[in-house]
C-alpha positions as CSV (number, residue, x, y, z in Angstrom):
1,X,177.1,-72.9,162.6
2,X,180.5,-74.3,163.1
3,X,182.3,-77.1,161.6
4,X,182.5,-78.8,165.2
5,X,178.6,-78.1,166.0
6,X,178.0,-79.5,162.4
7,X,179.6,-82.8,162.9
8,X,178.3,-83.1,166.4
9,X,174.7,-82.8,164.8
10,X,175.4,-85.1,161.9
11,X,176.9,-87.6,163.9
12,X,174.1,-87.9,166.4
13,X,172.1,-89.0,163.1
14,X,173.8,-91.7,162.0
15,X,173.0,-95.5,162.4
16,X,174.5,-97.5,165.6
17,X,177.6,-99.2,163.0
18,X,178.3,-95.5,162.1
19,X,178.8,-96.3,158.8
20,X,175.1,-94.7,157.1
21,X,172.8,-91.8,158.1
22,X,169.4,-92.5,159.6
23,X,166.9,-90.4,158.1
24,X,164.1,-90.6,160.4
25,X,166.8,-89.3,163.6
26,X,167.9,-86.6,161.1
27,X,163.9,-85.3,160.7
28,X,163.8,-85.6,164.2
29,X,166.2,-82.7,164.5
30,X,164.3,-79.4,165.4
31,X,163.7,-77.5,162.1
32,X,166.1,-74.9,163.3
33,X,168.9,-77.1,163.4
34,X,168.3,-78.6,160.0
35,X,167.6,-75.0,158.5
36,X,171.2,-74.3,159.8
37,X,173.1,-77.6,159.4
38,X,171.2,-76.9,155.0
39,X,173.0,-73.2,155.7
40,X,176.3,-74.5,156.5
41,X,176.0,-77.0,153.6
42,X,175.4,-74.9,151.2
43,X,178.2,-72.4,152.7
44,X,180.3,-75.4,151.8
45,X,178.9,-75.8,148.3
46,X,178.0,-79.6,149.2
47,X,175.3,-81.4,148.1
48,X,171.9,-81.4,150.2
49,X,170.1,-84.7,151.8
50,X,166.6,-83.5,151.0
51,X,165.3,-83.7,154.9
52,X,167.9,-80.7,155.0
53,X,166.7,-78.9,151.8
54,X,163.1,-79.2,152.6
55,X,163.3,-77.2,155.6
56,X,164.9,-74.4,153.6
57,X,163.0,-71.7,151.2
58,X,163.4,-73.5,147.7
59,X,164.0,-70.0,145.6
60,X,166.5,-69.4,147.6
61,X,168.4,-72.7,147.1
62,X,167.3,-72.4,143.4
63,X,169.3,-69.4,143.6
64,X,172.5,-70.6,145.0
65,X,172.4,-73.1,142.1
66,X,170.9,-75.7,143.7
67,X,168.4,-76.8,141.0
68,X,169.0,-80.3,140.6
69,X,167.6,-83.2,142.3
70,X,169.0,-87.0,142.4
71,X,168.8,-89.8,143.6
72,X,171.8,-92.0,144.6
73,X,172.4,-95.3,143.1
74,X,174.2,-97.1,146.3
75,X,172.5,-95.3,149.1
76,X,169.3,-94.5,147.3
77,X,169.1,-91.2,149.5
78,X,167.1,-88.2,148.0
79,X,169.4,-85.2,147.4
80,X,169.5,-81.5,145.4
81,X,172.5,-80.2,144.3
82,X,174.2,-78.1,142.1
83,X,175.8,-79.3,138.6
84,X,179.1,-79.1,140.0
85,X,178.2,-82.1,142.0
86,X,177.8,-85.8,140.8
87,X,176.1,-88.5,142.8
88,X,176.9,-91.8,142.9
């Protein structure tokens, strides 16, 4: 997947002010597209929404480093990461 594909996908999820994701439009992507939209995520070394990681095999995120799982204090969204990340 493509950066341009990527942010077409991700965009298509957010709320109508733009500003926040919607979770249940992002779930409503076909699992393929969220397994490659998690791919090109963790490509990027980025932290994971969880809709995104649970469509993915776990040991192999655990294996990319992506062990950790937080939850953020202003969004309140679900995500796993690695500890080079810190969520606010």
């Amino acid at each position: 997947m493509k950066k341009r594909e990527f942010n077409k996908h991700l965009n298509a999820c957010r709320t109508k002010d733009k500003k926040r994701l919607d979770l249940s439009k992002l779930e409503a992507l076909s699992k393929e597209i969220r397994l490659k939209m998690a791919h090109y995520v963790v490509c990027q070394r980025g932290p994971l929404i969880m809709p995104l990681a649970a469509c993915c095999d776990s040991q192999w995120l655990h294996s990319m480093g992506y062990m950790y799982k937080t939850i953020g204090k202003t969004s309140g969204l679900k995500f796993q990461h690695t500890c080079e990340h810190i969520i606010n």
